[in-house]
Every structure is written in C-alpha cells, then in structure tokens.
C-alpha positions in Angstrom: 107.3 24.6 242.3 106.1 27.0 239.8 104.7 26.4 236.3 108.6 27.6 234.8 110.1 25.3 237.1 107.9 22.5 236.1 108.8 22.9 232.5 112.5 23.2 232.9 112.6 20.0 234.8 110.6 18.6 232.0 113.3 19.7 229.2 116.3 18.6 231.0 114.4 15.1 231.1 114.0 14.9 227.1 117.5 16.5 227.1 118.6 13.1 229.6 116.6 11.0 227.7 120.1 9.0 225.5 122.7 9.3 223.6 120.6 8.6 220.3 118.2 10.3 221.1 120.1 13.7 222.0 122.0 13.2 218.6 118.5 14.1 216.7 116.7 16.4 219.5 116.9 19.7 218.9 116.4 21.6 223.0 113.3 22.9 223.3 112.2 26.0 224.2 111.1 26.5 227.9 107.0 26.7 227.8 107.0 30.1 229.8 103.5 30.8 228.8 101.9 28.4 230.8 99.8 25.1 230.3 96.5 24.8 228.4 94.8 22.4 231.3 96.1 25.5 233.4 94.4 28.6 233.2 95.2 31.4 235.5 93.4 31.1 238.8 91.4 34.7 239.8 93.2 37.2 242.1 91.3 38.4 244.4 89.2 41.4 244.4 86.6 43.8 246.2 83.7 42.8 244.1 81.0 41.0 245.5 80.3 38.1 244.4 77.1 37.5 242.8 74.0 35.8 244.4 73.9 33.4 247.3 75.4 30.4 247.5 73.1 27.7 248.8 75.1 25.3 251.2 73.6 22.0 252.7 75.9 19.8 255.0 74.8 16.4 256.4 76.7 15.1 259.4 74.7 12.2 259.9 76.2 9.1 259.0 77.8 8.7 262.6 79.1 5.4 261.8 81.4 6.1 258.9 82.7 9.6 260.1 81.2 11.1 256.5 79.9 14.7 255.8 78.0 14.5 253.1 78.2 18.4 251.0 75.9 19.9 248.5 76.4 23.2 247.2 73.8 25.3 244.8 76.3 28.2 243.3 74.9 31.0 240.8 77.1 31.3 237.6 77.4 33.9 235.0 79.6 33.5 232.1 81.8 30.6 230.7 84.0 29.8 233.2 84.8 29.4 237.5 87.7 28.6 239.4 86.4 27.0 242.6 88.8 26.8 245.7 89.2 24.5 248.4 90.4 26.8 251.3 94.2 26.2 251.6 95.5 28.7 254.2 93.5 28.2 257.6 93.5 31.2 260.0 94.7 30.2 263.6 97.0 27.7 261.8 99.5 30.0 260.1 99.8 27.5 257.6 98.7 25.4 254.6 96.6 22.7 256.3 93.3 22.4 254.8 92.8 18.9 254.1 92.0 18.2 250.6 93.3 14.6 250.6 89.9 14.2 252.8 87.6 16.0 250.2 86.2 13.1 247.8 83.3 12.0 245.3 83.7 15.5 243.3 80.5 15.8 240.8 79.3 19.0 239.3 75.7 19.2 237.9 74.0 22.1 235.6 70.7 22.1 234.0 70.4 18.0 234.9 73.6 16.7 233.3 76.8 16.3 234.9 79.8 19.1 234.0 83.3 18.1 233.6 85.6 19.8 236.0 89.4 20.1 236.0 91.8 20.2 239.0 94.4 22.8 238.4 97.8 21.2 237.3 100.0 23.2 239.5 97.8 24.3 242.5 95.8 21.0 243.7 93.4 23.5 245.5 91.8 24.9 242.6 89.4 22.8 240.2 88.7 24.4 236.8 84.8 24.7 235.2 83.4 25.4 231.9 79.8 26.6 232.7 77.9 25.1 230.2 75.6 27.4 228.0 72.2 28.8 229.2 73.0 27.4 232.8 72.7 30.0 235.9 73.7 27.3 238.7 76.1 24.6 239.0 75.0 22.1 242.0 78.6 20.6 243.4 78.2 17.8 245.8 81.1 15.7 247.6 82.0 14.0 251.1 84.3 15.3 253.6 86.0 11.7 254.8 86.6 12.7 258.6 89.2 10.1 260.5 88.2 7.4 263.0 91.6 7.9 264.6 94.0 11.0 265.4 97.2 9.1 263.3 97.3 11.6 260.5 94.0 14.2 261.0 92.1 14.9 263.6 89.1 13.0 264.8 85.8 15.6 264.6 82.9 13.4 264.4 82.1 10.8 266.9 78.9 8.5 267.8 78.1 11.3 270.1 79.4 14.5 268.7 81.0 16.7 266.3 83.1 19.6 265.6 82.3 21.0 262.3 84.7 23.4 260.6 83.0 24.8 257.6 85.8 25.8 255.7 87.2 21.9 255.8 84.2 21.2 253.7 83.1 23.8 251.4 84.3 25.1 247.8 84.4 28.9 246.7 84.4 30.9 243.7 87.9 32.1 242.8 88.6 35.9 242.3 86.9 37.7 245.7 87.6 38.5 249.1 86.1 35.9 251.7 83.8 39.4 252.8 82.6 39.2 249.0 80.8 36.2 248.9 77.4 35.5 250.3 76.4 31.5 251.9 73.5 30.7 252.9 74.3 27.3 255.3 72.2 24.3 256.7 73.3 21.1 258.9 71.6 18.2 259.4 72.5 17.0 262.6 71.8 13.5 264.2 68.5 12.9 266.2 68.3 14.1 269.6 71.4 16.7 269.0 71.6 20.2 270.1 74.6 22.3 268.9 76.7 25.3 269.5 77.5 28.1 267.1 78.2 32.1 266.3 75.7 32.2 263.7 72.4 33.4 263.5 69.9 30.5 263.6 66.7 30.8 261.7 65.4 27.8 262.2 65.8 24.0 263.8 63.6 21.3 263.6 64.3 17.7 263.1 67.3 17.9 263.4 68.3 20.4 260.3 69.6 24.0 261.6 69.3 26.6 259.2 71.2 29.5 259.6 70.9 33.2 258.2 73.0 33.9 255.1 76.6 34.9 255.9 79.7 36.1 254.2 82.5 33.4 253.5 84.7 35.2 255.9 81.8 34.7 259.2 81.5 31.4 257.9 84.7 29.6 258.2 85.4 31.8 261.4 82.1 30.5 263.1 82.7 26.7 263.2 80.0 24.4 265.6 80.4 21.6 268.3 77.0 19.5 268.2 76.6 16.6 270.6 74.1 13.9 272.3 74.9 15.5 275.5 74.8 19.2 275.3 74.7 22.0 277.9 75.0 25.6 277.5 76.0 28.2 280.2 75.3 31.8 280.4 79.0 33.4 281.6 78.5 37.2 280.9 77.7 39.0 284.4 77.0 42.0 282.5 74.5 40.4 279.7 73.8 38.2 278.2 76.3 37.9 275.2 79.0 35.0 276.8 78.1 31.6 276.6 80.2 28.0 277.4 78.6 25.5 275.2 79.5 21.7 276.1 79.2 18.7 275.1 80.6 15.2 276.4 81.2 11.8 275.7 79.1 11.5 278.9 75.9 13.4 280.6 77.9 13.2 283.8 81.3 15.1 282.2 78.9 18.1 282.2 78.3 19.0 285.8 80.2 22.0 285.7 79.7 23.3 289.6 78.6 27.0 290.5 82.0 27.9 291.8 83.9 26.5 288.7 81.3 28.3 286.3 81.8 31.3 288.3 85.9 31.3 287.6 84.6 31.7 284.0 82.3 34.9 284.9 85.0 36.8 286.2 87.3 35.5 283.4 85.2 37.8 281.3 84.8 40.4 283.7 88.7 40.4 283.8 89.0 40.6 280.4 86.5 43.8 280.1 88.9 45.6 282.2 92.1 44.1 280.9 91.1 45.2 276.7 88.2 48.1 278.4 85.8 46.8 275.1 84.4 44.1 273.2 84.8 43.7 269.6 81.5 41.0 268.9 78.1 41.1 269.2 78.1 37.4 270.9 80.7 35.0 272.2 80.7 31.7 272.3 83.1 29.1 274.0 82.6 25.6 272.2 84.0 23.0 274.6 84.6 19.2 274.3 84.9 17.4 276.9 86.0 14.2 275.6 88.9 11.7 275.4 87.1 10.4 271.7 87.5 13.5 269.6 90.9 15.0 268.6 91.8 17.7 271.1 92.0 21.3 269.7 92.3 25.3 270.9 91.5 27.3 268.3 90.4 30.9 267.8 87.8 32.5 266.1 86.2 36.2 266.5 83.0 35.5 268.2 84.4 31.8 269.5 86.9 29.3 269.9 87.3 25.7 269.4 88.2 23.7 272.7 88.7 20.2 274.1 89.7 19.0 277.8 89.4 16.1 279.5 86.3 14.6 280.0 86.7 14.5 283.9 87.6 18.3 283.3 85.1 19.7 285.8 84.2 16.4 287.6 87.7 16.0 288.8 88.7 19.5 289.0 91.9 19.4 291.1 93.8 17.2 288.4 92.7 19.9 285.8 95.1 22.7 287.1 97.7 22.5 284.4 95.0 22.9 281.7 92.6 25.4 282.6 94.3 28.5 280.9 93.6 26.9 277.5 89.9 29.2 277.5 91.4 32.7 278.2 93.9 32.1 276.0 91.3 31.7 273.2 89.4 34.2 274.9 91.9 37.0 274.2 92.4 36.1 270.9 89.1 37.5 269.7 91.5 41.0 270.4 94.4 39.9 269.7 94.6 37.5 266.7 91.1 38.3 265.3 90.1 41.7 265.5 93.7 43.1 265.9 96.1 41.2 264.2 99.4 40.7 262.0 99.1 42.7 258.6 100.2 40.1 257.1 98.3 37.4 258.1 95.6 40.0 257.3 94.7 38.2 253.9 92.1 38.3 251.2 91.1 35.1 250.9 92.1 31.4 252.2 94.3 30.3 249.1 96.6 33.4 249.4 99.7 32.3 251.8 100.0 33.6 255.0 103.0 35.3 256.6 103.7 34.8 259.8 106.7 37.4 261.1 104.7 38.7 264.7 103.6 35.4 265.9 105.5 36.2 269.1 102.7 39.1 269.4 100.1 37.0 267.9 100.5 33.9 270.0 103.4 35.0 272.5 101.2 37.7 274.3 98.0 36.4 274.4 99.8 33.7 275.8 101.0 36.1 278.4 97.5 37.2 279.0 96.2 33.9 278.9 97.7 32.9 281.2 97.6 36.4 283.9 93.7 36.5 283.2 93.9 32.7 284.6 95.2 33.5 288.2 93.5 37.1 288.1 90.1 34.8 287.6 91.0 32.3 290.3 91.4 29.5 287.6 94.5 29.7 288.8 95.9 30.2 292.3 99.4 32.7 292.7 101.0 29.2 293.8 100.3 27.5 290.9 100.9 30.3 288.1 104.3 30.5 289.4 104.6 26.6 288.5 103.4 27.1 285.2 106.1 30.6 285.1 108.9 28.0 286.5 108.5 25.2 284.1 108.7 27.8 280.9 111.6 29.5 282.5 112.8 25.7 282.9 112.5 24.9 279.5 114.2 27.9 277.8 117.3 28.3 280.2 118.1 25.0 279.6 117.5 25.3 275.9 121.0 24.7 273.5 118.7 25.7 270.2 119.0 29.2 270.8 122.8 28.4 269.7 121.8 28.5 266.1 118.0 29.4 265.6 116.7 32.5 266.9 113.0 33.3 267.7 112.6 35.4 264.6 113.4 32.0 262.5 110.6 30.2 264.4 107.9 32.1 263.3 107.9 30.9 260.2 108.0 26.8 261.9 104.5 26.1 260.6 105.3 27.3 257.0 108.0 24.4 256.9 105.6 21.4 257.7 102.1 22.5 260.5 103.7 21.4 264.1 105.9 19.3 262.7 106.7 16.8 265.9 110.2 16.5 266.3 112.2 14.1 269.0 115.0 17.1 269.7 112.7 20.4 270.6 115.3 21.6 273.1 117.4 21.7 269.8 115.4 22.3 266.9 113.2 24.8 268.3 109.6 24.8 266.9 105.9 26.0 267.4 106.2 26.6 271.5 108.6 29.0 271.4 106.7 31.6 269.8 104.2 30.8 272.3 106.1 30.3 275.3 109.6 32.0 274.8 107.3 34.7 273.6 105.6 35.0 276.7 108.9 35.3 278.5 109.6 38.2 276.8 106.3 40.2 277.3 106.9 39.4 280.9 110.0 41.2 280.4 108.2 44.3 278.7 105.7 44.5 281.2 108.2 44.3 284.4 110.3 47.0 282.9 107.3 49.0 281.8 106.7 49.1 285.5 110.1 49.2 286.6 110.6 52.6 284.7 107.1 54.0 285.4 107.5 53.8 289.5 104.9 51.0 288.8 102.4 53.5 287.7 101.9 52.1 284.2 102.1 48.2 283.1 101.7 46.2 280.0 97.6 46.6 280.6 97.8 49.8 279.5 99.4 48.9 276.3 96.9 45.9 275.8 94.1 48.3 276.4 95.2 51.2 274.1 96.2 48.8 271.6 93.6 46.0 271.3 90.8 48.8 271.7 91.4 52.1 269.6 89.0 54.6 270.9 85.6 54.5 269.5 85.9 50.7 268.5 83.2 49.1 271.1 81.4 47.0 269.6 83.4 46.9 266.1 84.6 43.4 264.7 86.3 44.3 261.8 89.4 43.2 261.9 92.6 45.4 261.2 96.2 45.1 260.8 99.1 45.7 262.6 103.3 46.1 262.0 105.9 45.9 264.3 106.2 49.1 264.0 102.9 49.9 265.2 103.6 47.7 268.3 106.7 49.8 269.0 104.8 53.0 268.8 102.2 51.7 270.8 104.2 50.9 273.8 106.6 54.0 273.6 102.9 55.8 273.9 103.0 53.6 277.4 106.6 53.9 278.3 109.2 56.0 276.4 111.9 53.5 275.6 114.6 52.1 273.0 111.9 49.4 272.1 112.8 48.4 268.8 116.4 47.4 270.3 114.6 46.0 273.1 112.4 43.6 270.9 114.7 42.9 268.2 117.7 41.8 270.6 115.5 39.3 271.8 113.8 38.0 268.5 117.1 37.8 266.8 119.4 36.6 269.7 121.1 33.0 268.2 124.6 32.2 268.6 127.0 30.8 271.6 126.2 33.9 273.9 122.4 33.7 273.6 120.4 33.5 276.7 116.6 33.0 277.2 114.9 36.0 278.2 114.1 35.6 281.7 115.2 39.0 283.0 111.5 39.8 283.8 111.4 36.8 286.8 113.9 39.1 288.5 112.6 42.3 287.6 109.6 41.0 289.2 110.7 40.0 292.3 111.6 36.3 291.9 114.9 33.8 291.0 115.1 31.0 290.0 116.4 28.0 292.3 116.6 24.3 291.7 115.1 21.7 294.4 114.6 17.9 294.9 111.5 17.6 295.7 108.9 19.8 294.2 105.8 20.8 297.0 101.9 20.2 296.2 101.5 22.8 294.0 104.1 21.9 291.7 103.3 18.3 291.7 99.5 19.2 291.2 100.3 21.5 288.2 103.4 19.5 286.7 101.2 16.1 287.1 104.1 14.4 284.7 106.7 15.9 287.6 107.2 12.0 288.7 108.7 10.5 285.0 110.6 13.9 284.4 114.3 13.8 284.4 115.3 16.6 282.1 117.1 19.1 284.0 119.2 16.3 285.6 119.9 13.4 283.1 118.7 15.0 280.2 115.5 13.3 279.2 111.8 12.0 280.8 110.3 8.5 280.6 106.4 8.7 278.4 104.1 5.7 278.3 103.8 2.2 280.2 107.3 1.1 278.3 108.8 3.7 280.1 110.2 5.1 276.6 113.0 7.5 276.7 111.6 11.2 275.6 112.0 14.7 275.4 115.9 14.0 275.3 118.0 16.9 275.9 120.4 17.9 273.2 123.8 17.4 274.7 122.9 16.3 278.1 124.0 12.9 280.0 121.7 10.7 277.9 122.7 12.4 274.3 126.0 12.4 275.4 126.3 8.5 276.3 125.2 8.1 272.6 121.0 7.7 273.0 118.7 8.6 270.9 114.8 8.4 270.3 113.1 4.8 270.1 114.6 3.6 273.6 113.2 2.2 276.5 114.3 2.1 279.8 113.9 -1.8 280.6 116.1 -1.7 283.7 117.8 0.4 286.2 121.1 -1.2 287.8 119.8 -4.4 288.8 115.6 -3.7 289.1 113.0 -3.5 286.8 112.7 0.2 285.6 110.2 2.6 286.8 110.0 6.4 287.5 110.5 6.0 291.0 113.0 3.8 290.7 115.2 5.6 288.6 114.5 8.6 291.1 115.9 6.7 293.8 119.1 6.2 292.0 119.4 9.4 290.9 119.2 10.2 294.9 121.5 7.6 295.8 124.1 8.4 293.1 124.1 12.3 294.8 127.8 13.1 295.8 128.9 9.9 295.4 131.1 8.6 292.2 129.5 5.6 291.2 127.9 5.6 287.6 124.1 5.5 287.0 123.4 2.9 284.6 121.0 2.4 282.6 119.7 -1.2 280.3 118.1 0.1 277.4 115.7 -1.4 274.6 115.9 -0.4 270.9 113.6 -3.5 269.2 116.1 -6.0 269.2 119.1 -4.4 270.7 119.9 -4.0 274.3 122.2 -1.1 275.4 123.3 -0.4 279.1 124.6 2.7 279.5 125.9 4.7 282.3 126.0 7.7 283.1 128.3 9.7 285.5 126.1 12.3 287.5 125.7 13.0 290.8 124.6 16.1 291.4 120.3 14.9 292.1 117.3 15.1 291.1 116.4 19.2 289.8 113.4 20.6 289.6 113.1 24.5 288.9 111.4 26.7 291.0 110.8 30.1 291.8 111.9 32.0 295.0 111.3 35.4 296.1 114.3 37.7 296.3 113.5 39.1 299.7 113.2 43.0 299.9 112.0 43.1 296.6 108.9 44.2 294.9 106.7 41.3 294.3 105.8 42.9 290.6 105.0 39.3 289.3 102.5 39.4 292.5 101.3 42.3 291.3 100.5 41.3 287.8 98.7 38.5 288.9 96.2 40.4 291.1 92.6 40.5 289.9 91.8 44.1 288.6 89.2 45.9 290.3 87.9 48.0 287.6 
C-alpha cells in the first residue's frame, strides 16, 4: 500500500469515528507529502559506494541454528538508509526473510545510534550518523529454523548453507556492482566449505575471503560441512568442481562412473552454449535428508540438495538427477543472459517476471537433453520424464481460464504458494514444465523446416554466447523480442504468432502444447502397467491414480492428493483433508485400490470408496471402469525419431 493510500485509510477512520464527533471534525486534508519517521529511501545509482564494508559472519552456534553478524560500514555525512535485500534473484520474488533478522544494534564512536525502520517499507531502517563518526558497526543474528514448517532449514549439527544476502544489510542509493565487502566466516571446528569466492585465507576455522562487490557476494553463497569432499569435473581444466557434503562420510562415495556422467555433463554443455561465461564453477551439493532441499542458480554456482543415498543407491536416484544441469545451464541462461527485466539494480527494486517460460522453461528443456546426452539419463527413461509432463498438461482443465502468460507472474502473488488444486489453479511448474513443452515444439519444427539441418542448439549457442563473449560474466538483458529475432536468425518463421499463441492460449479450446512429441516421432498411448523404466523413474507410479480416478494417495494415511479438478473424485464431492481408510470391504492400500480399479474394468459395478475427514466418515463411489492409465510414449513407426535425435550426445 503506498504512503497516499495509508493516509486516506487514516482519514476515512477519523471521518468513521461517530456521530458527535463528525458534527465538530472538520475532514482533513490527505497528508500527500509523506511522513516525518519516513524519509525517502535512495534510488539507485552508478556511483560507487565509498570504502569497504567490513563483514564478519559467525556460523557457529550449531545448536541453536544462530548466525551471528557484524558489519563495520564507512559513513560520510548525516544520514543512511540500510537495506535488507528484499527481491532474491532465482526466486522471482520478495522472499528475503526479515522476520528471521533480529537483535538490531548500531554502534559509532563507542555509543550506541538509534535507528529507525522505515514506516512503509519494513526493509529499510533509517540512521542519523552521529557527528565526527566515519563508521557505524551494525551487528545482529540471522535466526535460521530447526524445522522446514515455514523457512528453510540451512544450518545443521553437521553443515550449512550460507546465503549471504539472508544475512547482511546495505547502504541505500547504489547498484549491487557499486558497493565493495570485504567477507569472513567462522565456521565450526573440523569444517571445510565450498564457495565461488576468492579465499585468502583459512585457519581455525575462520575463511577470509578477498573483497567483493555486493552483486558477487549474494550470487556466491557456501555449503560448509563436517563431511566434505570436493571433485574435479572439468576434462578440459581445471575450472568445474562438485563440492559435497553429507549428513554421513559414507553418502559421499560418489563412484568413477557416476563422477564421470558429470564430466561429460560439462563437456556437453561446452558444445551445447560453444563458451563459458566464469572464471570458475562450482556445484555446492547436499546430500542430506536434515537440511531443507534447494536448486538454485548462481553465475559461477548453484545451490543443490539430494538424497543422502543419492550416489550410494544410485538406481532409485533416476528421477532426480537432472536437477545439476539444470542449474548448470542457468549460469547462460538466467545469469549471464537473462530477462531485461529481471535485470535489476539492486535487491529492493521488484522484479518482473514476463519470460520466465525462457528463463526457467528452456533451461528446463536443456536440463533435461544435457541429462540423457550425459548418460545421467538413459533414452528410456528421458522419455518417462517427457511422458509424465505430457501427462500432466493434457489432462490439465486450468488452461480453461489461466493462460501461461498469467503464470509467470505466480511468485509475485505469494513465492510457490502450495495449493491442493494445481491441475486447476496452475502455478510455478508450468513455467517450468509447460514451458519445456513448448521449446520442444520450437526445436522439432526448427528441424522439421530445416530438413533437420538446423535445431534449437543452434539458437542456444548463438544466443547464450554472442561472439567474442568467452570468458565474459557480465550479465545482459534480453526482450522477447530479441528471442524472436534470435531464432528467425536460426529458422525464418512467424515466431511471434508461434510464441504468443501458446503463452496466451486460455479458454474452452485450449490445448497443452504437445505438438512437438509428434513432430518428433512419438504419440502418446495410455497403458496398465507401466515397464521398469517407468516404474524406476516414476518411483510414486504405485499410489498414483490421477489419470483414472482423478487423484493419488501421499503418506502412510494414504491421504487423498493431487485431486484432479473435475475428475471422479471432485466430481463425487471430495476435496483435500481425506483419507482413504477403506476400499469396498478391505483395509485401503495402493495396491488394493489398484486391484479394484482392475476388477471394476468393463464391468458396471461402482468403485467405492470409505473416506476420513477427522471425525467424519464418507463412502463414496465412484462409477469407472475404464482401468488403471498410465501415459506413455510410443513411436509412430516410419517416422523420424527427431526426439531420438535430440537426445543424442553431441560430438563436438
């Protein structure tokens, strides 16, 4: 609400106040000139800011999740504006976490300076630099969560996952590139650590680092841990690196074989993008069931969590192991290109978030080609993960009313908002995954209408590599228009229509964009049983009944989930907060309920269903008979196996 809005709503209170007292108030005036405790909070700008800001973290009370903060900041004049960052890139929101920052002092020349948070934007706190003082010393905690019920869990008795931006302040009025840290951790004994930046020094557990720009900073975050090892992954250097750490030594016996998947992920890569825009990269991985699981890209690195039986169990890993070239490709898509207007100054101007669906949607796409070009992946179980998105969006009834377009902006109305009707309200995945559906579709008809001499790499080498950028980090901007141009330079076509057809499409005659599946050589079929593959890559295949009642079962209470908007279970009048306690006359389970699904095949007797809602017991039941449906993909015979083709490893 803005400051005008604030005082409006304050007059029509007085104005609301009574009867006797409106007889004798005269209305006032609305205060459009602002509030005193309010002064304007610096736009920023291209100056730099001066000195260096001394920045000291301790992460060492393990047992009450605390960061402890001290900041030394050189001051000129009367007054600063200090920001917590607000906007977080990789979030496309307004998540940082103030509610966590705590213990506030300020300190100049000895005695302690008064500071005042802004009225209308809880992000900024106010100072009046006391006279004759050149430094103000700001100190506070950053109270990280024992549990993942409302923020994630970053610090545990054996590691951490430090994101300098949660836990820092910064001088109002400049560009993150404009201001100078210079940034220390203290890390538990015995810990070793993983980071982009340039360490100067570590001993005793306190890492020094070589001062930094703001912007570096909060892009280079760290995983430190107990149990640490790191991995040299670059076959042509020595610039790559997977840093672990684990709840346990043991989760870190990554194998030759599986270590080499991640070699030729970035030897993919090189010939996917044809250059690299950072000096160093570095994969931070937990593995770990204690911390909150994250994927999140930065320039130089990414954030990332699996399992912590990960490597030691490999097989039951398949459905997760595109999460690291997805982050990978970020550092050209996302980081060093990226949306203009996500493009911004600082961390406390919003973000807008119109290209997602080339932000996230195609280096989805990539993600997930670089994963079976790399052998992460085999051709067999891509195509699973290709089914189960084309699953999800053909059987999708949001599209009715909400086009892609309009989820873009899904973070801006509340960050991944969980929601118990996704195949209705639509929501974060479908800039991700609908997204990648439609670059399939690009790159299908790229080929298509080239005789398959050009594809979508072209475009992604072209585009996330101008000439004569090796080696440049920088980031820069790009429009939708610039996308268009960029692939007519691939493949003269009506793009803009192309694109815009499918980012606006809403309405009773919208269909998810699965024309690329065809175009490369595959439909899509429905089948009882799914093979090894698809029960090795779907792992939750067993408890999930969405294509044929309309919903899966999630947890040990068998709770009824992921309900399908007008499907058998909506339509008999369920909602979310059910369980499934019984299934005709047996105790519920998923394979029960999958052999009466079977039995009720072609028949005419009901399913039914005893459900639990706290106290209340519901039986429903439910008149289908057509079996159980999962979705696969089948080759169109005498086709060209273009999907095939996409998912072959490059050779140069």
């Amino acid at each position: 609400m803005s400051r005008l809005a604030v005082s409006v709503c304050l007059a029509a209170l007085v104005l609301a106040a009574g009867p006797a007292f409106a007889q004798t108030a005269t209305p006032q005036t609305p205060n459009i000139g602002g509030f005193p405790d309010s002064p304007a909070i610096p736009a920023p700008t291209n100056a730099t800011y001066p000195g260096v800001i001394r920045y000291e973290v301790d992460a060492t009370d393990l047992d009450r999740h605390i960061v402890s903060v001290r900041q030394v900041i050189p001051v000129t004049g009367s007054r600063i504006t200090l920001l917590y960052p607000k906007y977080i890139y990789g979030n496309h929101a307004d998540t940082g976490p103030i509610q966590l920052i705590a213990g506030l002092t300020v300190m100049a020349n000895g005695q302690s300076v008064d500071w005042r948070r802004d009225a209308v934007d809880p992000y900024a706190f106010h100072i009046d630099i006391p006279a004759g003082a050149t430094e103000l010393e700001v100190s506070f905690q950053w109270l990280t969560q024992s549990d993942n019920s409302n923020w994630r869990v970053v610090m545990t008795q054996r590691m951490l996952n430090l994101q300098w931006e949660k836990a820092l302040l910064y001088p109002a009025g400049y560009v993150s590139t404009g201001i100078t840290f210079a940034p220390s951790i203290r890390l538990p004994e015995g810990w070793q650590y993983g980071v982009s930046l340039e360490t100067t020094s570590f001993e005793n557990g306190l890492a020094t680092f070589a001062p930094t720009d703001l912007y570096t900073l909060a892009d280079s975050p760290m995983f430190a841990g107990l149990h640490y090892r790191r991995v040299e992954i670059d076959p042509e250097g020595d610039d790559v690196y997977i840093n672990m750490v684990a709840d346990e030594a043991a989760n870190l016996a990554a194998t030759d074989e599986q270590i080499g998947y991640y070699e030729n992920l970035i030897t993919q890569a090189d010939r996917l993008f044809g250059s690299r825009h950072f000096d160093r990269y570095d994969f931070l991985l937990g593995l770990t069931n204690q911390m909150g699981g994250i994927g999140l890209e930065h320039h130089r690195s990414s954030e990332n969590t699996h399992a912590p039986t990960f490597f030691t169990s490999w097989a039951a890993s398949a459905g997760s192991r595109a999460l690291l070239p997805h982050e990978y490709v970020h550092s050209w898509n996302g980081k060093f290109m990226r949306p203009a207007d996500e493009l911004t100054p600082n961390y406390n101007v919003p973000t807008e978030n119109s290209l997602l669906w080339v932000y996230e949607g195609q280096t989805e796409y990539w993600g997930d080609v670089l994963s079976a070009r790399t052998g992460l992946h085999t051709k067999a179980q891509a195509l699973v993960l290709l089914a189960d998105r084309a699953a999800f969006y053909q059987n999708q009834p949001g599209r009715r009313w909400r086009n892609l377009q309009d989820v873009n902006n899904h973070n801006l109305l509340g960050y991944r908002v969980p929601g118990q009707w996704t195949s209705w309200m639509r929501g974060t995945g479908d800039y991700y995954d609908e997204a990648a559906l439609i670059w399939l579709d690009v790159d299908t008809l790229i080929r298509e209408q080239s005789g398959d001499r050009r594809s979508l790499d072209d475009f992604a080498r072209t585009f996330f590599s101008p000439e004569g950028t090796d080696g440049d980090w920088s980031p820069r901007g790009y429009t939708f228009d610039d996308v268009v141009a960029a692939l007519n330079t691939v493949e003269p076509y009506d793009w803009s229509t192309f694109l815009r057809t499918r980012l606006d499409a809403d309405g009773p005659d919208a269909t998810a964009p699965l024309d690329g599946i065809e175009r490369g050589g595959y439909r899509l079929t429905y089948v009882e049983e799914p093979n090894a593959d698809e029960k090795a890559v779907s792992r939750n295949w067993g408890s999930d009944f969405r294509w044929s009642l309309g919903f899966s079962l999630a947890g040990p209470n068998n709770r009824i989930a992921a309900i399908q908007w007008d499907g058998p279970i909506y339509r008999a009048g369920i909602g979310a907060g059910w369980d499934l306690i019984a299934v005709g006359d047996r105790v519920a389970s998923a394979e029960v309920l999958r052999e009466a699904v079977t039995a009720a095949k072609g028949g005419s007797d009901p399913i039914r269903l005893i459900l639990r809602n706290g106290q209340r017991i519901r039986t429903v039941e439910l008149a289908y008979h057509d079996g159980l449906r999962y979705l696969r993909l089948e080759r169109i015979e005498g086709t060209r196996d273009r999907i095939g083709d996409i998912l072959t490893a490059r050779r140069r």
